[in-house]
VOFIMAR-688952 format. One record per residue: residue in one letter; residue number from 0; x, y, z of N, C-alpha, C in turn. Coordinates in steps of 0.001 Angstrom, whole numbers. Atoms other than C-alpha are relative to their C-alpha. Example, Ala and Ser with C-alpha at 12.3 -4.5 7.8 and 13.67 -1.06 7.14 Angstrom:
2
ATOM  residuo  num      n_u      n_v      n_w     ca_u     ca_v     ca_w      c_u      c_v      c_w
ATOM        A    0      890    -1190        0    12300    -4500     7800      900     1200        0
ATOM        S    1     -820    -1190      -60    13670    -1060     7140     -770     1090      730
end
This chain:
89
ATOM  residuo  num      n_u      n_v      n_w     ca_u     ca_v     ca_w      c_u      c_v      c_w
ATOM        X    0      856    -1148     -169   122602    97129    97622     -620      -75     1397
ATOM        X    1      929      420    -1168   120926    97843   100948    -1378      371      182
ATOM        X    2     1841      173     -643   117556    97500   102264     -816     1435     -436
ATOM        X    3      737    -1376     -109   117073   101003   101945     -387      376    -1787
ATOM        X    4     -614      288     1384   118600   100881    98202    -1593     -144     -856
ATOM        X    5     1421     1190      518   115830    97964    97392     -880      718     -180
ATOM        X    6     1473    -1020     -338   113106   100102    99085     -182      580    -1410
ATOM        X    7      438     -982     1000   113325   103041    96643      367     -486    -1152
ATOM        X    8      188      601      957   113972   100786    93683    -1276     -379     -108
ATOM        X    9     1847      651      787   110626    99072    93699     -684     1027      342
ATOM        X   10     1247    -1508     -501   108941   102340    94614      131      938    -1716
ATOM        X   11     -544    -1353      870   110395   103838    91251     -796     -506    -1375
ATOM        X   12      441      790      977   107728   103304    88079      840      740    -1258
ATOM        X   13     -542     -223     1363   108510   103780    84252      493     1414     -508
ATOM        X   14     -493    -1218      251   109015   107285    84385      881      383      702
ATOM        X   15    -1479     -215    -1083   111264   107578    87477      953     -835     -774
ATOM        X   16     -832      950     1000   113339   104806    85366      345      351     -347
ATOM        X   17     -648     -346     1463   113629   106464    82740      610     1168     -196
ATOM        X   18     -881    -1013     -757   114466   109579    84502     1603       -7      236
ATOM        X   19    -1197      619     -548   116981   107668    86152     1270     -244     -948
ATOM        X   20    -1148      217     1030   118866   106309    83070      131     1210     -868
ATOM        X   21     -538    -1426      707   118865   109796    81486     1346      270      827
ATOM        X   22    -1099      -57     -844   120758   110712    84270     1363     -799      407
ATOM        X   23    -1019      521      104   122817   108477    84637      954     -265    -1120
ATOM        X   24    -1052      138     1107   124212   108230    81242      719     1141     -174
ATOM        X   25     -468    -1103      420   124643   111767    81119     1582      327     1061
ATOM        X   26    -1250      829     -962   127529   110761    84149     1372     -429     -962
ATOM        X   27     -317      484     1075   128870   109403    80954      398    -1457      105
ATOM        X   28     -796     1661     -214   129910   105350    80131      689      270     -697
ATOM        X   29     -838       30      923   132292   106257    77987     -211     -604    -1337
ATOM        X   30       60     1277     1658   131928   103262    75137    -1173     -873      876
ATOM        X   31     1492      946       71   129412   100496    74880      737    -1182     1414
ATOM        X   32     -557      916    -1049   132456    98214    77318     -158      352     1380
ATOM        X   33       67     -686    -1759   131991   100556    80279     1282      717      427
ATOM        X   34    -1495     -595      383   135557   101963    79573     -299     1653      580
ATOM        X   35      220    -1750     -155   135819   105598    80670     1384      435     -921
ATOM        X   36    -1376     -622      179   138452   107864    79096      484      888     1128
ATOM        X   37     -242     -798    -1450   140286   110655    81329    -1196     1087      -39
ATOM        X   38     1268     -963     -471   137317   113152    80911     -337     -714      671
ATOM        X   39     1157      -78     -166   134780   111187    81237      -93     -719     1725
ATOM        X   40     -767      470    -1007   136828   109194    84011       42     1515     1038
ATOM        X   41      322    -1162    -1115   137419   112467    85913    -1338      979      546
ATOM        X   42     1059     -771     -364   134015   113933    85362     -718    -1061     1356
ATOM        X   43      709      640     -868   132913   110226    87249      575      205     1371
ATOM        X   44     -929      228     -852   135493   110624    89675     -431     1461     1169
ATOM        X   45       85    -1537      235   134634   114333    90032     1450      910     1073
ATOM        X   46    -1304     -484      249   138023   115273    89765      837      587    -1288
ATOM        X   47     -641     -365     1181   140508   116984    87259     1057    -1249    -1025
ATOM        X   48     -453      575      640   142235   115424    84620     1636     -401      637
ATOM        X   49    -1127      430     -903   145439   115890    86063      180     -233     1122
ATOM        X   50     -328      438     -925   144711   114949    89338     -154    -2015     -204
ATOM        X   51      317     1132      592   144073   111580    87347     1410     -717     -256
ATOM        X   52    -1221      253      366   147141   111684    85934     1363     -243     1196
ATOM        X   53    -1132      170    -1236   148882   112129    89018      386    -1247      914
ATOM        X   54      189     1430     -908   147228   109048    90995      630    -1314     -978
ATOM        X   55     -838     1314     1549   148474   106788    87117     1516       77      725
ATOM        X   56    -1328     -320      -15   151637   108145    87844      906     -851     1197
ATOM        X   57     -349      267    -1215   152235   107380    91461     -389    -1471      496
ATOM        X   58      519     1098     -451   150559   104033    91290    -1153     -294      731
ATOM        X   59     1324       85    -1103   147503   104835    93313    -1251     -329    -1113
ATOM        X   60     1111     -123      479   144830   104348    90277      738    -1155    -1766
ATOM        X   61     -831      869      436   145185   101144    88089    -1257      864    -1600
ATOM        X   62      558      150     1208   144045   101711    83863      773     -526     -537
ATOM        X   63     -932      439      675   144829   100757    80632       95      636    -1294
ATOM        X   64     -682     -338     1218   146993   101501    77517     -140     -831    -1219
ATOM        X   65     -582      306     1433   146991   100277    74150     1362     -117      103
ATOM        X   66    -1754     -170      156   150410   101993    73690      208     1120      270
ATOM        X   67     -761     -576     -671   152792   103693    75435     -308     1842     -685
ATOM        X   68      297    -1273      597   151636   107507    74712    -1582      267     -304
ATOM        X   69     1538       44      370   148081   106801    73981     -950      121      810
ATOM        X   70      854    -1140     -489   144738   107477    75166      273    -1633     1340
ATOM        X   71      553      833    -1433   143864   105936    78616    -1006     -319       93
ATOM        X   72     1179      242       56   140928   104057    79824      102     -337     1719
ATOM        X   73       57      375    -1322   139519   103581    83272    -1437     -821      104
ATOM        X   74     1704      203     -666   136571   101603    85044       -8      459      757
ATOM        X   75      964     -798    -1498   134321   102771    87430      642     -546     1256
ATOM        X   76     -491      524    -1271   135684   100170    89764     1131      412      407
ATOM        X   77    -1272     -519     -333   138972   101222    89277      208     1397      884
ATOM        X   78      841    -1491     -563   137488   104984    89960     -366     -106     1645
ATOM        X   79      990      -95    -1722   135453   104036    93433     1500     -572      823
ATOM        X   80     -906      200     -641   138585   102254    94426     1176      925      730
ATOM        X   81     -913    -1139     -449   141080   105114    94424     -672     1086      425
ATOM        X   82      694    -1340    -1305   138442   107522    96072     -239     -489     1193
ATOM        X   83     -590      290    -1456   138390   105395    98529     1110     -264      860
ATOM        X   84    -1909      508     -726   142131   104648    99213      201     1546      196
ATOM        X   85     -579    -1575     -589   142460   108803    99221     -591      316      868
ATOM        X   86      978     -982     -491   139316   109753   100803     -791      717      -63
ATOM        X   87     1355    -1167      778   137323   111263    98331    -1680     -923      514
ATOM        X   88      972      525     -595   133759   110919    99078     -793      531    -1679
end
């Protein structure tokens, strides 16, 4: 985090907090693991579903399967990674 980050963290009391984690959940975590699916994955991404599908496809955006046909899951890291290898901001 940087300096600046820090700053407005300790500046933020129990109600900015709590502000904060409204908001942010509403971002969605998907499950309790931190898992996204492709919504909730594209809403973080803020991208479409099939442009999701496209980056799986092509190798640019790593998740995972259960089984072959089934639902998908992404992390966040996985997410920040491939907006930065395209360019999304």
């Amino acid at each position: 985090m940087s300096e600046l980050g820090r700053a407005l963290v300790q500046q933020l009391d129990d109600e900015d907090l709590a502000l904060l984690a409204k908001r942010l959940a509403i971002r969605g975590d998907g499950d309790a693991g931190g898992w996204l699916g492709a919504k909730d994955a594209a809403a973080y991404a803020g991208c479409s579903v099939p442009a999701l599908r496209h980056a799986m496809k092509s190798g640019q955006l790593t998740y995972e399967q259960a089984v072959p046909g089934g639902k998908v899951w992404f992390t966040r890291d996985a997410l920040d990674g491939w907006r930065r290898a395209v360019g999304l901001r």
